[in-house]
MARDREN-642347 format. One record per atom (N, C-alpha, C): atom name; x, z, y; residue number from 1. Coordinates in pm, whole numbers. Each point is the difference from the previous one (the first is absolute). Layout:
<pts>
CA; X; Z; Y; NUM
...
</pts>
This chain:
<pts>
N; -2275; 2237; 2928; 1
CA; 13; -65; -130; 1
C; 110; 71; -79; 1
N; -23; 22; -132; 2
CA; 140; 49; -83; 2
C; 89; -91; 35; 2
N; 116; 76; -70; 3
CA; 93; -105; -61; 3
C; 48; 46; -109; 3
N; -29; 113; -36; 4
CA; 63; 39; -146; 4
C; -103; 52; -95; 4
N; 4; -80; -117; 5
CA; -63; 29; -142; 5
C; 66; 125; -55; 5
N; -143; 127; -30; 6
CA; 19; 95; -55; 6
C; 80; -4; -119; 6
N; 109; 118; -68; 7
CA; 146; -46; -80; 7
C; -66; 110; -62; 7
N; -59; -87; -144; 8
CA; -65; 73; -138; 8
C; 87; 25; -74; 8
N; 118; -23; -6; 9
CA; 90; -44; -93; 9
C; -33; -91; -71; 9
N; -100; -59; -50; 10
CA; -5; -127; -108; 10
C; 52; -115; 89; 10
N; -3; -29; 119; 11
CA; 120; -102; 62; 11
C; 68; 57; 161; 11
N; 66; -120; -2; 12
CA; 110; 60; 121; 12
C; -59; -74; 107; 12
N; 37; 31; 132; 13
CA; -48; -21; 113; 13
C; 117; -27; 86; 13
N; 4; -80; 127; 14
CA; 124; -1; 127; 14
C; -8; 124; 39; 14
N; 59; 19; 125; 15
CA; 1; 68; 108; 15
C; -31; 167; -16; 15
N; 32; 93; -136; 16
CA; 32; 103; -58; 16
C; 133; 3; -32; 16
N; 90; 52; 71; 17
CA; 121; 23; -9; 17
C; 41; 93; -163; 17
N; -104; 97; -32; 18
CA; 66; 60; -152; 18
C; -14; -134; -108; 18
N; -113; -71; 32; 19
CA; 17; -130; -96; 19
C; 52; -99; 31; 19
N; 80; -14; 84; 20
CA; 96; -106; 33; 20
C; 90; -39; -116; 20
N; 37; 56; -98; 21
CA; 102; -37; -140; 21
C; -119; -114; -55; 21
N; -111; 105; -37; 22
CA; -100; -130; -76; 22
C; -21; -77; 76; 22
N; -53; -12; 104; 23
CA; -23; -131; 99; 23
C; 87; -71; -6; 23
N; 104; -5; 44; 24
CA; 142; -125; -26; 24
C; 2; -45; -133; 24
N; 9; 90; -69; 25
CA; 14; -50; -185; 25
C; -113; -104; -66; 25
N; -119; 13; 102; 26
CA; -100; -81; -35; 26
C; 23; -90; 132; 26
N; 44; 18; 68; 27
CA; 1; -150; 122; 27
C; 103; -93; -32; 27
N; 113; 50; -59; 28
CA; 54; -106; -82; 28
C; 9; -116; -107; 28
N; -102; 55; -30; 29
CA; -56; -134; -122; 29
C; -80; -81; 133; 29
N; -125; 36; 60; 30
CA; -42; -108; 94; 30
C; 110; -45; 81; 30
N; 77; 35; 98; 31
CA; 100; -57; 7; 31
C; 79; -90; -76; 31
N; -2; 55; -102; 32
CA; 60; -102; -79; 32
C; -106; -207; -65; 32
N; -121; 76; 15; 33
CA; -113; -90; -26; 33
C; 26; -81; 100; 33
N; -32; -19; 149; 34
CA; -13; -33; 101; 34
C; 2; -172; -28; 34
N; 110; -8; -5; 35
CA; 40; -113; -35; 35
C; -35; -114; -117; 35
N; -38; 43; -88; 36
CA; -67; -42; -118; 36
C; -153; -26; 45; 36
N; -66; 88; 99; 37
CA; -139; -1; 69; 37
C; -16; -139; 59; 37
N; 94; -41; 81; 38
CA; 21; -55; 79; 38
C; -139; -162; -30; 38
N; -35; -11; 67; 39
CA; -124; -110; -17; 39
C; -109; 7; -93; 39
N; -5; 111; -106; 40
CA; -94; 76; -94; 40
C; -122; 16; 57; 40
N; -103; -32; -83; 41
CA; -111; 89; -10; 41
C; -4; 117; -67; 41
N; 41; 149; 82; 42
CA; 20; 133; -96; 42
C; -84; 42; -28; 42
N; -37; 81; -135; 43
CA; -74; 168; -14; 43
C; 104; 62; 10; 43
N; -44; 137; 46; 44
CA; 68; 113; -15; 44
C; -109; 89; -93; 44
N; 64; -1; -99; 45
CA; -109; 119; -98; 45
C; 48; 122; 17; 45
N; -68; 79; 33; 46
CA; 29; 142; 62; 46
C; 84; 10; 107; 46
N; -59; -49; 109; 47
CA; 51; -3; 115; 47
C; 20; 152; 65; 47
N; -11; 150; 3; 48
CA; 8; 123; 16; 48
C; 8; -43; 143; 48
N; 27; 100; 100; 49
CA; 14; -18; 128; 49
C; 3; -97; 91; 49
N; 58; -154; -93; 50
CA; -5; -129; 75; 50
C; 132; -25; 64; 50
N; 81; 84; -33; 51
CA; 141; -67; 82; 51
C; 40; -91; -30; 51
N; -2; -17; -117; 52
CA; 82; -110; -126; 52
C; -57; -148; 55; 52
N; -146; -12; -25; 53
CA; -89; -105; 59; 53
C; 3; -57; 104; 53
N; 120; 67; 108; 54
CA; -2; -36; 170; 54
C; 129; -31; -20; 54
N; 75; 42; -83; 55
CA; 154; -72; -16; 55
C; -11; -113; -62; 55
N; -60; -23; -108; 56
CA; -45; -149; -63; 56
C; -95; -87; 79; 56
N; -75; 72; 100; 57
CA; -64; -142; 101; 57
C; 85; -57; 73; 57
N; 101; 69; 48; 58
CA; 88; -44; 87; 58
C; 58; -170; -42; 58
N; -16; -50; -121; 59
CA; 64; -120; -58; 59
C; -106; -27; -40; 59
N; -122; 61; -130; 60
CA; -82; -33; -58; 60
C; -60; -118; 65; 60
N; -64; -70; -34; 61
CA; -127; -118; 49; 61
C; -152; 112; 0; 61
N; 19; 119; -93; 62
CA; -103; 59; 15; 62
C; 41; 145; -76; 62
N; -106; 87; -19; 63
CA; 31; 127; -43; 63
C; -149; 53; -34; 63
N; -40; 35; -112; 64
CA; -148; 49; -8; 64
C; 82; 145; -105; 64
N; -55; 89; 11; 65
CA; -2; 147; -43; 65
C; -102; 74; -22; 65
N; 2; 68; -159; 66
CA; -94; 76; -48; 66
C; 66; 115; -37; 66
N; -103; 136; -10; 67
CA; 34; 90; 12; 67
C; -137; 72; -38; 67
N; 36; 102; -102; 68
CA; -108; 153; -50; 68
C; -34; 44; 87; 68
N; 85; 32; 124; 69
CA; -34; 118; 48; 69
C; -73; -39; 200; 69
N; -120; 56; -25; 70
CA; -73; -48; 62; 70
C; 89; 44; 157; 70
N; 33; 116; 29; 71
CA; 80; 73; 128; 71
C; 131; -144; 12; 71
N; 68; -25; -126; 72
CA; 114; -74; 27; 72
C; -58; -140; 69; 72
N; -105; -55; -50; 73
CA; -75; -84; -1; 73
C; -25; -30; 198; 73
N; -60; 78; 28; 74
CA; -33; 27; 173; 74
C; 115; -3; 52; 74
N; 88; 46; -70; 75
CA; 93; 90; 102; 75
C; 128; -168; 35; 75
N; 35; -49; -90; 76
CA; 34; -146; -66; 76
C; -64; -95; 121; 76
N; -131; 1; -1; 77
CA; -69; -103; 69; 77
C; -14; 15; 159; 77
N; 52; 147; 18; 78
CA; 45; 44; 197; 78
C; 39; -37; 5; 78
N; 145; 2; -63; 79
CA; 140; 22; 10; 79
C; 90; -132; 2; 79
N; -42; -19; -76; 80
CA; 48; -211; -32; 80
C; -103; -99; -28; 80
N; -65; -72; 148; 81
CA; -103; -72; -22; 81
C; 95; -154; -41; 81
N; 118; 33; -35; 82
CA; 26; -163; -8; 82
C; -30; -49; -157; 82
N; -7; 115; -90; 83
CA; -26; 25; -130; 83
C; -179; -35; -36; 83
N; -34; -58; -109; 84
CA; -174; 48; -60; 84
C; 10; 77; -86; 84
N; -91; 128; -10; 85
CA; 12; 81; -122; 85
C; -160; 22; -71; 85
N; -17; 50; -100; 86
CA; -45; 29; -66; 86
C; -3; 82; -70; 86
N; -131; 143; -51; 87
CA; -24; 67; -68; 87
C; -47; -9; -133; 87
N; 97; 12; -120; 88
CA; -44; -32; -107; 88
C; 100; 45; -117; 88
N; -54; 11; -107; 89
CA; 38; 5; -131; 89
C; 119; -75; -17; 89
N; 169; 34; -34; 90
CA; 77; -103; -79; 90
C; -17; -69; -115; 90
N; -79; 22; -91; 91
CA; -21; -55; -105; 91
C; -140; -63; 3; 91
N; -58; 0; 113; 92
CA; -86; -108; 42; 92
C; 29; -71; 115; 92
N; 97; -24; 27; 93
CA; 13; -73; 156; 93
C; -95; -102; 84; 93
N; -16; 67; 83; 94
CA; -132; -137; 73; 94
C; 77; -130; 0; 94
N; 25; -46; -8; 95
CA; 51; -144; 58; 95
C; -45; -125; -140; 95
N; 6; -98; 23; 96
CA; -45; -86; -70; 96
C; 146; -39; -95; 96
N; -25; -31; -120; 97
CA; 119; -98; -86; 97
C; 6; -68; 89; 97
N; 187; -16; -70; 98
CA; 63; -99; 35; 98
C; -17; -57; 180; 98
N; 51; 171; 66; 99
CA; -37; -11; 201; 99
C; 126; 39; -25; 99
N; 129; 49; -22; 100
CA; 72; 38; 78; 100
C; 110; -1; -49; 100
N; 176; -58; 83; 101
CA; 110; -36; -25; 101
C; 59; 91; -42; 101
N; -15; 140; 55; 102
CA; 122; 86; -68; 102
C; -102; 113; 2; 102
N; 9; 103; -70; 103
CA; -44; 171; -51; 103
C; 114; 69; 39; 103
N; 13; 90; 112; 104
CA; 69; 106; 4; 104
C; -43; 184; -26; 104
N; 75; 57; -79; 105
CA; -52; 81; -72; 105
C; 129; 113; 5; 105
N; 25; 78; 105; 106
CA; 113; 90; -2; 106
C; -46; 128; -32; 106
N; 58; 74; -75; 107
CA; -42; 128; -15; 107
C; -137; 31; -26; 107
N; -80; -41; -75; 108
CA; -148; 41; -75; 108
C; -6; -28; -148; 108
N; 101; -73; -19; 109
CA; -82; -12; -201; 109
C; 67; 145; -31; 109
N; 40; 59; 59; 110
CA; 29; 141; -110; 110
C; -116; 55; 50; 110
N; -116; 30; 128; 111
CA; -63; 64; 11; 111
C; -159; -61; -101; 111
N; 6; -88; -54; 112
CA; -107; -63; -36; 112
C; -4; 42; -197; 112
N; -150; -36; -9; 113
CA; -51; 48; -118; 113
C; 2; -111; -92; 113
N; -1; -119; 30; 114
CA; -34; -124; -54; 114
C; 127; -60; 34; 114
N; 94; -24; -42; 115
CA; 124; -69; 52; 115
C; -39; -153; -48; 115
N; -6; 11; -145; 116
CA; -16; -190; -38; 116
C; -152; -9; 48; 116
N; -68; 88; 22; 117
CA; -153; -69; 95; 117
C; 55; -86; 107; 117
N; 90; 70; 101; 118
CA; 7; -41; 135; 118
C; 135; -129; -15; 118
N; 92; 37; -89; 119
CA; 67; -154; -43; 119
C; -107; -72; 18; 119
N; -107; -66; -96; 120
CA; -73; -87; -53; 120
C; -113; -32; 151; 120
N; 1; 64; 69; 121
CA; -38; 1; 136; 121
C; 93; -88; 78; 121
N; 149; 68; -3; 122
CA; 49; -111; 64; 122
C; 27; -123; -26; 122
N; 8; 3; -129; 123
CA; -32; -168; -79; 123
C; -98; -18; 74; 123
N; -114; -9; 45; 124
CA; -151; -58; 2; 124
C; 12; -55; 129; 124
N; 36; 94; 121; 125
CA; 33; -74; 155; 125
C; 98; -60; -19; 125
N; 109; 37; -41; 126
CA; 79; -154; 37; 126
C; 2; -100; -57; 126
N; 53; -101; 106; 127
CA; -8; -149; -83; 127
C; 97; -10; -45; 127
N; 5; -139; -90; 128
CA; 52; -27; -106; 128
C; 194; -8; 67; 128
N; 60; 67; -72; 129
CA; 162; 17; 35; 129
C; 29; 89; 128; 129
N; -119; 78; -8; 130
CA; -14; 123; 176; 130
C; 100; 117; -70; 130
N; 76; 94; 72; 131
CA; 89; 98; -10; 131
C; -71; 158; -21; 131
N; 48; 54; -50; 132
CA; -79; 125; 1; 132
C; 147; 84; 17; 132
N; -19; 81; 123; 133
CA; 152; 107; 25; 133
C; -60; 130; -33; 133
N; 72; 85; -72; 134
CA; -45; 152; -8; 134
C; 179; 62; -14; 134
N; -104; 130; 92; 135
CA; 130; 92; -41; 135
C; -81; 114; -57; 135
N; 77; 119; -18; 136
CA; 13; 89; -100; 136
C; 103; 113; 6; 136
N; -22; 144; -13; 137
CA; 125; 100; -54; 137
C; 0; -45; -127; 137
N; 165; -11; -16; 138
CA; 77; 4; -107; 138
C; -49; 159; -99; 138
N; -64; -41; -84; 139
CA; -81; 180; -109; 139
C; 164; 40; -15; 139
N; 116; -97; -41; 140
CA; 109; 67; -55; 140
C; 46; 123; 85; 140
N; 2; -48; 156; 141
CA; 77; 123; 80; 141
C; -142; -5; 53; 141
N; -103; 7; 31; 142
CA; -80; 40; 93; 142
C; -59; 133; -75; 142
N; -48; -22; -138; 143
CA; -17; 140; -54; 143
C; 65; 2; -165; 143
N; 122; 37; 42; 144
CA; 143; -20; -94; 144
C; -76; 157; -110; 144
N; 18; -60; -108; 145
CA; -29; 46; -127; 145
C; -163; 84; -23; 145
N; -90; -70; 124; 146
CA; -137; 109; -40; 146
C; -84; -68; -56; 146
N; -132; -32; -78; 147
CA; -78; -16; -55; 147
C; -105; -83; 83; 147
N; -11; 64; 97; 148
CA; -84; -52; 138; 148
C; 67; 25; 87; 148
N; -89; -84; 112; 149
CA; 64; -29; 85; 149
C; 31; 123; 109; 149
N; 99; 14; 92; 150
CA; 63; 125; 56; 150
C; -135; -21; 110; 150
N; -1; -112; 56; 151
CA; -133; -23; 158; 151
C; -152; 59; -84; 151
N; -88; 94; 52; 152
CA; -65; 22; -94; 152
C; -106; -121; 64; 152
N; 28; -97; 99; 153
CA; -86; -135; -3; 153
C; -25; -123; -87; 153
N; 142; 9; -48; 154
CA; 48; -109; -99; 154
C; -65; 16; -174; 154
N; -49; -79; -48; 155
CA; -33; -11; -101; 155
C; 89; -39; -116; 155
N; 40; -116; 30; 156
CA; 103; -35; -68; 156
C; 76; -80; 23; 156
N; 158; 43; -6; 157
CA; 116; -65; 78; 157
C; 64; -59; -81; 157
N; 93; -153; 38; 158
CA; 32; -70; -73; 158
C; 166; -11; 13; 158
N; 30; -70; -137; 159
CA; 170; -5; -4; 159
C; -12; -143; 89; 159
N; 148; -112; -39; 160
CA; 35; -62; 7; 160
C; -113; -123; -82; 160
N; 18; 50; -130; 161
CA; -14; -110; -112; 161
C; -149; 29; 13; 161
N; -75; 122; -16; 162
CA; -113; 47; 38; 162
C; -101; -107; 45; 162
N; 79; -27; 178; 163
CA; -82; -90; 80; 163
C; 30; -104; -13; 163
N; 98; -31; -97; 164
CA; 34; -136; -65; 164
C; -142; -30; -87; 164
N; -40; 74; -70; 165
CA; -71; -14; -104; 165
C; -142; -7; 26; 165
N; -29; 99; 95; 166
CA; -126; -9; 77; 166
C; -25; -146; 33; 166
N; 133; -98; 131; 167
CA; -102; -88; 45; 167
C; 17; -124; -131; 167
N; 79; -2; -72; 168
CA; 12; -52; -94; 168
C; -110; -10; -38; 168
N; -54; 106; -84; 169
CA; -141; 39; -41; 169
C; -128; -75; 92; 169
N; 10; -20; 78; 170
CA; -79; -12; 115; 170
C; -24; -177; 34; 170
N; 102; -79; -32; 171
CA; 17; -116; -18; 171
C; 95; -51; 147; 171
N; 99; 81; 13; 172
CA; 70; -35; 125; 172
C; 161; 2; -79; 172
N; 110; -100; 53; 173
CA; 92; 1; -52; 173
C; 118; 57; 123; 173
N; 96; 112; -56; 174
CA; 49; 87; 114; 174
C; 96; -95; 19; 174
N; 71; -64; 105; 175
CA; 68; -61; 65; 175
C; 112; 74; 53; 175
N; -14; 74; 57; 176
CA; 72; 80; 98; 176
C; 23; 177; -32; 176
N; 58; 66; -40; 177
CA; 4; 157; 14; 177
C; 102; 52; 99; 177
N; -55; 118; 113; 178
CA; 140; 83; 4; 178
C; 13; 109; 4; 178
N; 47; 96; 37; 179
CA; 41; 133; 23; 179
C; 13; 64; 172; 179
N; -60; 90; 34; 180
CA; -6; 53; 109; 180
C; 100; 106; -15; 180
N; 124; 39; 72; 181
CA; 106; 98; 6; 181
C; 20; 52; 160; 181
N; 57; 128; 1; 182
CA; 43; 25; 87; 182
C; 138; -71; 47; 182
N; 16; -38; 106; 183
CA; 134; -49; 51; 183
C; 97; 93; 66; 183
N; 116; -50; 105; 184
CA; 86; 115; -12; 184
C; -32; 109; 90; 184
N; -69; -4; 143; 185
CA; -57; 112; 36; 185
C; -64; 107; -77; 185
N; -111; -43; -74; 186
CA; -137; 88; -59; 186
C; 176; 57; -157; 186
N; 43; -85; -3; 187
CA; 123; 61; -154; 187
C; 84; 115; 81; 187
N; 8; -50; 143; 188
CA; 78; 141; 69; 188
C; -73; 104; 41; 188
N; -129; -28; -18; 189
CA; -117; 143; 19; 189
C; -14; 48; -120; 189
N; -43; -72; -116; 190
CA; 51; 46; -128; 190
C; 68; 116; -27; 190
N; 146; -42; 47; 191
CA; 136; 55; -39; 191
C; -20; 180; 136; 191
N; -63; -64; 103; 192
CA; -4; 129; 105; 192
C; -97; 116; -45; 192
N; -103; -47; -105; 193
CA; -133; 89; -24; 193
C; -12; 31; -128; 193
N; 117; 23; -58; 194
CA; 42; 72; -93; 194
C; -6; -81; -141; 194
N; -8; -136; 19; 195
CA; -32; -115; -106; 195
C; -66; -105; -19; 195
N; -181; 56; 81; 196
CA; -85; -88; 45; 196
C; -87; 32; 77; 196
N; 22; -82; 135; 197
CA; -118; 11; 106; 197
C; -80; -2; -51; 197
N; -115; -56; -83; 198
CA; -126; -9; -36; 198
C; -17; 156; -82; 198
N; 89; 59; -99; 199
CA; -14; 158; -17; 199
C; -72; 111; 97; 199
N; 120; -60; 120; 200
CA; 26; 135; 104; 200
C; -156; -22; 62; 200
N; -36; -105; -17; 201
CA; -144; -2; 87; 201
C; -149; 53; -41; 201
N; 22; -56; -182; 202
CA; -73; 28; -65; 202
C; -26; 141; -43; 202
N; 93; 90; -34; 203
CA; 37; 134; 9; 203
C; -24; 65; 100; 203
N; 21; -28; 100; 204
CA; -46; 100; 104; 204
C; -172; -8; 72; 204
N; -31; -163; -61; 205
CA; -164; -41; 38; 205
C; -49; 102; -131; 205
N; 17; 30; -158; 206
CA; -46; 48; -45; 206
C; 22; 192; 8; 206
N; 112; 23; 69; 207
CA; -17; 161; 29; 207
C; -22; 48; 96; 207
N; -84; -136; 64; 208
CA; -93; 55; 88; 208
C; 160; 21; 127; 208
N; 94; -24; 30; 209
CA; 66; 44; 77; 209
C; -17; -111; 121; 209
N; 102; 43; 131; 210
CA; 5; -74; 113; 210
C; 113; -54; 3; 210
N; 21; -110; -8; 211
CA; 130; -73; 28; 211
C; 104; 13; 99; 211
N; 125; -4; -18; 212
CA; 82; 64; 69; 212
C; 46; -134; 100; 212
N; 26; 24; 121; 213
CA; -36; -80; 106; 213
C; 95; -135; -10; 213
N; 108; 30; -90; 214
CA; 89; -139; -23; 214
C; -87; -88; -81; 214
N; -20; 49; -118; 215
CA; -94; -80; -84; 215
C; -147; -55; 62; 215
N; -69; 60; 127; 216
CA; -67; -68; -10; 216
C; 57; -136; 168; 216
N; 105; 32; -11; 217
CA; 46; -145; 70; 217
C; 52; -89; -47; 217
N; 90; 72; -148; 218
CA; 55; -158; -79; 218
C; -113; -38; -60; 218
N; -138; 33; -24; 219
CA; -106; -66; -45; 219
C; -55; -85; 104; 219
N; -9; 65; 111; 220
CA; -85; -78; 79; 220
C; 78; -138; 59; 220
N; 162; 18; 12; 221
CA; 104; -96; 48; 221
C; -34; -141; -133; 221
N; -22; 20; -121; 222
CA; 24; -62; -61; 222
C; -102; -176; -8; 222
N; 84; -78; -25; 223
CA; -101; -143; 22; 223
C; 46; -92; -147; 223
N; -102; -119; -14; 224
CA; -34; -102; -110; 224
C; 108; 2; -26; 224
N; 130; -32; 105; 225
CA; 136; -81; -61; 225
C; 61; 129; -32; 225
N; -27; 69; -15; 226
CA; 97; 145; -107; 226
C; -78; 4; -156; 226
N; -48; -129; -3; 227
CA; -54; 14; -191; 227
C; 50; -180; 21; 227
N; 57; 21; -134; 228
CA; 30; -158; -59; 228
C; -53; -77; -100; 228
N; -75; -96; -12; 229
CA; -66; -62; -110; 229
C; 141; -91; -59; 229
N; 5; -19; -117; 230
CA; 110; -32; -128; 230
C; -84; -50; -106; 230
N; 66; -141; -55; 231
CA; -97; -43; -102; 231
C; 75; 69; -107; 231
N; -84; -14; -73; 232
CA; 38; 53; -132; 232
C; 105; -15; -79; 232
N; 8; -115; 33; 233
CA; 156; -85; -87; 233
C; 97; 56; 86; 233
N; 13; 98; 118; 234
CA; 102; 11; 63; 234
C; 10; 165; 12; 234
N; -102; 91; -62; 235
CA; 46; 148; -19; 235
C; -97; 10; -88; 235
N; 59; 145; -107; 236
CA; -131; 41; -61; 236
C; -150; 22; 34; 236
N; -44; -47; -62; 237
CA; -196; 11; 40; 237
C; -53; 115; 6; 237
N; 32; 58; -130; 238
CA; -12; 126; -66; 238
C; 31; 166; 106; 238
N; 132; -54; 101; 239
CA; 0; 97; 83; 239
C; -85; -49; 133; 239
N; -68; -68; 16; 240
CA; -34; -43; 145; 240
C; -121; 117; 51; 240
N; -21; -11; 114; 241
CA; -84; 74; 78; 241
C; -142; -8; -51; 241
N; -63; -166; 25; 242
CA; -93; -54; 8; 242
C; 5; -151; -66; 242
N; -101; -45; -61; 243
CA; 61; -117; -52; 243
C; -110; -145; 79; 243
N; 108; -86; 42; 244
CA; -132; -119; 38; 244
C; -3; -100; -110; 244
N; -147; -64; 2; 245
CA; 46; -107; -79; 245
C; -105; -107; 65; 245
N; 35; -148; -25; 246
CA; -66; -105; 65; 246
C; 16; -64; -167; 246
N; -161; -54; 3; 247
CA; -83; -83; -111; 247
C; -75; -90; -6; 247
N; 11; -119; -38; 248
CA; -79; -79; 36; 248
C; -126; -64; -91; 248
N; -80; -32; 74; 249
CA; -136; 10; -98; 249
C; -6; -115; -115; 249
N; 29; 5; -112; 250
CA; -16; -97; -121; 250
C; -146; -49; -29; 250
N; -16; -105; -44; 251
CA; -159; 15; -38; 251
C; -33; -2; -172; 251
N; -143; 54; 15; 252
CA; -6; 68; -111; 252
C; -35; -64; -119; 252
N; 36; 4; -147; 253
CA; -82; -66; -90; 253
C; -123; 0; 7; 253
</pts>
């Protein structure tokens, strides 16, 4: 049996030590969910590999997951039978109105074509006062001053106020925002790799080079609790990593 989902770059995977930076950076928001799961009926909309979905069953009352991609899809349903998944469209989601307590949604509305399609989606499954969590790269530093987006997966990446406006738009009222940062380890790799770990990695994945054997151990050493989530009211937004936000479903005129 596998255990590891082929690494397209359009998402991150466990147990690949060069993507160990992205893996933690995205296991921290579920980590951080966990708890909020806790007795839920979940979706996971764009469930990618399924890790996220096996950290939220752990509390969930349940966990159902959809997903494009037919390989992620199989590979999801080996791997973590404690999860249900599903193959399908985000902006058509199988599930019936008004089935489900919370929408978790990490890292895909920048890859998507229809952003207020798949809002108005998550309006439709959840019930009335259900949560919708998404995260997101911050467009400010994720692709700092370009036009488009730097991931050539991403379609379109959002600010702060951005995904304010989106679920706004969408008929969800944002409750909650925060900011994903490096903490003081990943700030002392920073300071060791000439400014920013995420550079030294990215630079040498694009010139094609081989990583020099320290770097690929402070990557692989690195875990969830070396990134810090911060609400908004308590550091700038504007510089954060990644931004979360939790919304809750209003109903509609």
């Amino acid at each position: 049996m596998d255990q590891h989902l082929a690494l397209t770059g359009e998402r991150t995977v466990p147990g690949i030590p060069a993507e160990n930076y992205w893996f933690r950076r995205h296991e921290i928001a579920y980590e951080f969910m966990v708890p909020r799961s806790a007795g839920r009926e979940v979706l996971e909309a764009g469930s990618g590999e399924g890790y996220g979905a096996a950290l939220l069953a752990r509390r969930a009352a349940s966990v159902t997951c959809v997903d494009y991609d037919a390989a992620a899809v199989e590979h999801t349903r080996r791997r973590y039978p404690e999860v249900k998944i599903h193959q399908g469209n985000l902006i058509e989601l199988p599930l019936a109105e008004a089935s489900v307590d919370q929408v978790v949604n990490f890292q895909v509305i920048e890859h998507l074509w229809d952003q207020p399609g798949f809002v108005t989606e998550c309006h439709r499954v959840l019930r009335p006062g259900g949560e919708l969590a998404m995260s997101t790269p911050n467009r400010i530093t994720f692709s700092p001053g370009l036009d488009v987006p730097l991931n050539p997966f991403h379609t379109r990446e959002l600010n702060a106020a951005e995904l304010t406006e989106l679920l706004e738009s969408g008929g969800f009222e944002v409750t909650e925002l925060y900011g994903v940062y490096h903490g003081p380890r990943l700030r002392e790799l920073d300071a060791k790799w000439g400014g920013s770990l995420i550079d030294a990695q990215i630079e040498r994945a694009l010139a094609g080079q081989d990583w020099p054997a320290q770097l690929v151990d402070d990557v692989a050493a690195l875990t969830a609790a070396d990134f810090e989530i911060v609400p908004a009211a308590d550091r700038e937004i504007d510089t954060s990593l990644d931004l979360l936000a939790f919304a809750v479903r209003r109903d509609l005129a």
